[in-house]
N, C-alpha and C positions, 0 to 999 in steps of 0.2 A: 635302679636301672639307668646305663647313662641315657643322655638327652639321644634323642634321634633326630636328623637333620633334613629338613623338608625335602622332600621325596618330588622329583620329576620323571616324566617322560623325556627319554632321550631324541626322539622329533615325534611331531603330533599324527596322532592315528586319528581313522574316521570308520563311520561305517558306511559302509556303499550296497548294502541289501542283507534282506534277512526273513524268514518265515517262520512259524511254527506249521505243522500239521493240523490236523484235525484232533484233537485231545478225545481220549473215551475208552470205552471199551473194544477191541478190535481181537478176538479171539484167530481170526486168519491171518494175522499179519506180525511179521516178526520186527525187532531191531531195526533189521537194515532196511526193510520196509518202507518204516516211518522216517526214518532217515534220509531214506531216497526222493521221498514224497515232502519234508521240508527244504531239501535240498533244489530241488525241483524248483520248488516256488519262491525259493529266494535268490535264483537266479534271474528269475521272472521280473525281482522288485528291483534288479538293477537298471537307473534312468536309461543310461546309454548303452549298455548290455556288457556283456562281460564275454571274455573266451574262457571257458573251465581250464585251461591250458594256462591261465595268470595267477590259478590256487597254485601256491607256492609249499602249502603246510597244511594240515589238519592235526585240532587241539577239540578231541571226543569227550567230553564229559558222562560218565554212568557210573552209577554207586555199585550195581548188583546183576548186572546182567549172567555172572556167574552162579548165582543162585537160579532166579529167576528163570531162566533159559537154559542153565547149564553148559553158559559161551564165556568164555576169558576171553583174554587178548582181542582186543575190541577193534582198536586204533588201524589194523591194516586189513580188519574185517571192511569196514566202512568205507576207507579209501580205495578197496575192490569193487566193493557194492555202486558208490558213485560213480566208478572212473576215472576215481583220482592218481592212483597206484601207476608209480611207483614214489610217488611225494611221500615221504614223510609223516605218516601219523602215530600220535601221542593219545593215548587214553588218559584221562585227568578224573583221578577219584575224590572225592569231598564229600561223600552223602547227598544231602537235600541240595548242599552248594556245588556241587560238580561242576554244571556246566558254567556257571558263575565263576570257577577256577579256571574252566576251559577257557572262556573268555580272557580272562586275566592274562594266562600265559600266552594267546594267541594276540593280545596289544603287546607284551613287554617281548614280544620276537619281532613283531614290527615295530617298537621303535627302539629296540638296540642296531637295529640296519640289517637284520640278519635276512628276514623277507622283508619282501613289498607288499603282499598281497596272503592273504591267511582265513581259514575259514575255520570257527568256532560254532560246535553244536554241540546238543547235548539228547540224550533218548535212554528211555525205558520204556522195557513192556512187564507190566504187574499183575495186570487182569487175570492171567491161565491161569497162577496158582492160588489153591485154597487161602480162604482169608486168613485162615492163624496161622499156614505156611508165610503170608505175609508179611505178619505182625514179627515173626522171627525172625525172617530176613531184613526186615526195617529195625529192628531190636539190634543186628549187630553193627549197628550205625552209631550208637552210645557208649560207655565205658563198660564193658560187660560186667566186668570181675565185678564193680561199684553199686552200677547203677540198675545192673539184671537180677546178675546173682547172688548179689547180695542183699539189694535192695527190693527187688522182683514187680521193677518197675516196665509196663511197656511205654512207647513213647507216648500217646493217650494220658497214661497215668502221669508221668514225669511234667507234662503241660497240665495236669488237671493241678497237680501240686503247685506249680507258679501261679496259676488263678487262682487257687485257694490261700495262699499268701497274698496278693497282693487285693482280694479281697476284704482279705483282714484287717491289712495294713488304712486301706484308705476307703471302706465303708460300702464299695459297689455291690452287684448282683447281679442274676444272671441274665437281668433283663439288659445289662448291659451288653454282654455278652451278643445278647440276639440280636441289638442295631446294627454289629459288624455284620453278621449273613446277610440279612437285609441291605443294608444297603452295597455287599458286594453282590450279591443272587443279583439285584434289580443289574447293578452294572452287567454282568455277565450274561442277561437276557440279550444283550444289546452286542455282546460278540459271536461271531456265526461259526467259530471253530469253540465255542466253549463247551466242556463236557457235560455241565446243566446252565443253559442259555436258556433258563427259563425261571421267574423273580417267582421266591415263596410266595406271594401273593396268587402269581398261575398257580403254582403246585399246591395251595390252599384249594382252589375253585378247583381242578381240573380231581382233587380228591372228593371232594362233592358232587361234584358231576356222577365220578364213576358209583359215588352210592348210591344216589340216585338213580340211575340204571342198575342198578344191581338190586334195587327194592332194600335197601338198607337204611338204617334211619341215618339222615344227614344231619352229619356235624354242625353246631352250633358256633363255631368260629368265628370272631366278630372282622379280626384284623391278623395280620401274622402271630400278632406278640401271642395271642391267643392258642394259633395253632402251634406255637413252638413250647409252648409251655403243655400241651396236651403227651403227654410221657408214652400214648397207645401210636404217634406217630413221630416224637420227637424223642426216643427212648434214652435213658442214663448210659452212656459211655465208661467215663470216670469223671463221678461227679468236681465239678461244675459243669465239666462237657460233655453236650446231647450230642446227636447224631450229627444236627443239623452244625455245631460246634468245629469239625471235623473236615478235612480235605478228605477227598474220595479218592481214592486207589484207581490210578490213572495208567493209560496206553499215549504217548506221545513224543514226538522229535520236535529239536527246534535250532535253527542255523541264523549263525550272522558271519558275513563277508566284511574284514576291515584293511585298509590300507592304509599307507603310508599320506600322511595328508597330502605333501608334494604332490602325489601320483593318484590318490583320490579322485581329485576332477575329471579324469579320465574316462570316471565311470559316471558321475553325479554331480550337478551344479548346486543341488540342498543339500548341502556339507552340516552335517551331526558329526561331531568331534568326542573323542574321550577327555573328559576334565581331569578325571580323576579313576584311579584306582589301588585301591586300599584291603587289606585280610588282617583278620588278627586271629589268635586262635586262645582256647580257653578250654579247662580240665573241669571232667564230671561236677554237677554242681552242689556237690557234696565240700568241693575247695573255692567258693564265690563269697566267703565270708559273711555266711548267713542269709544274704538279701538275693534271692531268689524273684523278686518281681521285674526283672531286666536279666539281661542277657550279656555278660559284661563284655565278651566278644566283638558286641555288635557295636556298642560305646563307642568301642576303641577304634574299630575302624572306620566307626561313622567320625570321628574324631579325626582322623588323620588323611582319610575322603575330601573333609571338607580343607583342611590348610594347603593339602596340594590342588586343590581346584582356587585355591583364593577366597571362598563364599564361606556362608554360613548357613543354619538350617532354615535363617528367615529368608535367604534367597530361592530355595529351592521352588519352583512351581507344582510341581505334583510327583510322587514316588509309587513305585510298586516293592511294594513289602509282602515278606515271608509269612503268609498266614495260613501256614498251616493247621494251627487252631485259631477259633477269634482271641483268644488269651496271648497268643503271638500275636497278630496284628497290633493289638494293644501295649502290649510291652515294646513293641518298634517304633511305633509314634514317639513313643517318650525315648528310649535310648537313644533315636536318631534326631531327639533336641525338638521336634516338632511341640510334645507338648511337654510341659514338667512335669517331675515323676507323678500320679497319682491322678493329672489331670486328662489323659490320654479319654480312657473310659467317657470321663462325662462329657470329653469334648466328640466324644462318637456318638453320643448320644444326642447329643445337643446340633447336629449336620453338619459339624467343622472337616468332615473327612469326604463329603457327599463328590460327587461327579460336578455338579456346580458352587462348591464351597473355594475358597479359595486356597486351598491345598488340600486336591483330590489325591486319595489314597486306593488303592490299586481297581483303575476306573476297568480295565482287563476283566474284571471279576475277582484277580486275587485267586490262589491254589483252591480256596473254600468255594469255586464257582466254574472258574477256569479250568480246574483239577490239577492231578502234581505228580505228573511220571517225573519220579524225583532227579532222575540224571540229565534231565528237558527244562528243568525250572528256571535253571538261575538266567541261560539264553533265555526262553520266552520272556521273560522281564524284560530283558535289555530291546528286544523283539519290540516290545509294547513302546516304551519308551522311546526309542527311535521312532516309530511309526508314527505316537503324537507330536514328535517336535519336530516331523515334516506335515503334519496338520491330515494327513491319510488314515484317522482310525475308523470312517464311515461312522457310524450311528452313535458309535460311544468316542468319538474326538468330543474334546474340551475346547469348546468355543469361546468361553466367556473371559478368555484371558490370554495375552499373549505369552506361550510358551518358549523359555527359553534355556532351563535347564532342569533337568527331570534325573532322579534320583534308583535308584535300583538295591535293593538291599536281602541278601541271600544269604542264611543261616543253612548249616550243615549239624544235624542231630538235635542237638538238646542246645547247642549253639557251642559246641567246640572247636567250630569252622563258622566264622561270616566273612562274606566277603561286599565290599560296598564301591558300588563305582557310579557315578556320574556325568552325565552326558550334556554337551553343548550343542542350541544349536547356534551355528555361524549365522 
């Protein structure tokens, strides 16, 4: 492959407001709904305020809304529904990484000069349909011929296989597995839009409780590790992953406003910048040459993330990563240089990823707490991330460190699609 030659922005973008919705179940509310309702409130978080009449562009991120809903053609759906129409909207498909693509293409329009001002979101609604209606429609997010139909793997499965590799490889267990819920559930207690804002530790007691009002005999549960290893409330997935293992099947929107930096100030004097943005893409992992405990996708663009920002992963202050399963969180630590190969695990074990460690990992809650309407995910990251490095996350900001560049990292499928961008703040 020849060499590739460090990659710039052609002038520097920033973001000047951004929301997610409310994440969860919303059986009365559609697409443009949530959309309307993130949109809403990320006009809301601009300092100086903004005229809707400055969106220049809309860049939709959604995997399935054609399944799910039975709605194509997204992109001028949306720009109706907000009031954007007749601007210009783009539907950006990537799977799990959509909106993370949305984003992407919505900086590389602002800085070829083409707009000024651009608005990147992303939204799915998954709840109305049946759960194996689900698994099917998330199943054609992988290589099918490969990795379905041949293999008759669903995405569960296909993660359960990485953890069971990389188990093997370097000796852990599932009790590793459990530190990551744990310590994202505790973060996500602590966000007021997350889909379970409430730490196993609650959802331990609050099941005792209800047995005990119910005249049932109460569980003997000492600590979490306790109740996640109990299989009558933490059931087998595909083994190594329980339930509690598992992003939940989410209803959510989520937007970010970027400009032109020049023209930035206009709206905000706490200028967050894009450092970096980086995609690399990668075939069923049947062609990964064996080593299925990383994601080589994500390597590569955590690779080439960091030489267009100038840093390294020792610079990064805190990152929100794709954990869709705890077996993905784990494998992202290490592809994204934080830990080396093998050591990810015991360094989750061990509190090097906690909310007060000093590289907090997705303090949000992470999709496994947050939840993951997947065409919402890869914004809501960026969402999060901006929000702490203008020091506004209330209850879950990171105080114990001056934040200055904060990392975002979105896989699409089994990691055929990552996309990794990195934010400054000024």
């Amino acid at each position: 492959m020849p060499k590739q030659k460090k990659r710039k922005l052609g002038r520097g973008v920033a973001i000047v407001g951004g929301a997610m919705s409310y994440f969860g179940m919303y059986p009365d509310k559609t697409s443009r709904d949530l959309m309307a309702e993130a949109y809403t409130d990320a006009l809301e978080t601009v300092d100086k305020g903004i005229d809707p009449r400055d969106i220049e562009a809309l860049y939709i991120g959604n995997f399935t809304a054609d399944l799910f809903e039975g709605q194509g053609h997204l992109g001028h759906i949306m720009a109706d529904w907000l009031g954007l129409a007749p601007r210009p909207a783009t539907r950006v498909e990537g799977a799990c990484a959509s909106s993370g693509l949305a984003f992407r293409e919505a900086v590389m329009a602002v800085a070829s000069g083409m707009y000024d001002v651009v608005l990147a979101g992303g939204v799915e609604r998954m709840t109305n349909a049946p759960t194996e209606n689900v698994q099917d429609y998330l199943a054609a997010a992988s290589d099918v011929p490969f990795e379905v139909d041949q293999a008759a793997f669903t995405f569960p499965g296909l993660y359960a296989a990485m953890g069971t590799a990389y188990m093997a490889r370097y000796g852990t267990t599932r009790e590793h597995l459990m530190h990551v819920a744990v310590k994202n559930h505790q973060n996500g207690a602590l966000n007021p839009r997350a889909q379970f804002n409430s730490s196993l530790r609650d959802i331990m007691e609050q099941r005792k409780k209800r047995a005990e009002e119910k005249g049932r005999p109460i569980p003997t549960w000492g600590d979490e590790f306790d109740f996640l290893s109990d299989d009558s409330v933490n059931p087998a997935v595909a083994e190594p992953l329980h339930l509690f293992d598992c992003s939940p099947v989410t209803d959510g929107a989520s937007c970010i406003i970027v400009a032109a930096e020049e023209v930035a100030r206009e709206y905000t004097d706490d200028l967050v910048t894009v450092a970096a943005s980086a995609q690399a893409s990668a075939g069923p992992f049947t062609t990964w040459g064996g080593d299925i405990t990383g994601i080589p996708s994500a390597r590569i663009a955590g690779r080439d993330a960091y030489e267009m920002a100038g840093v390294g992963p020792e610079d990064i202050d805190f990152a929100e990563v794709h954990d869709c399963f705890t077996t993905a969180e784990i494998m992202a630590i290490e592809d994204l240089g934080f830990f080396e190969p093998g050591k990810g695990a015991f360094g989750s074990a061990e509190g090097l990823t906690s909310r007060d460690s000093d590289r907090p990992i997705n303090v949000s809650g992470g999709l496994k707490s947050k939840g993951h309407p997947v065409g919402a995910t890869g914004v809501a990251q960026l969402q999060e991330v901006w929000t702490q490095l203008r020091g506004r996350a209330g209850d879950r900001q990171i105080t114990h460190k001056d934040l200055r560049l904060g990392l975002t990292h979105n896989v699409g499928g089994t990691g055929g699609t990552s996309a990794i961008h990195i934010l400054e703040r000024k």
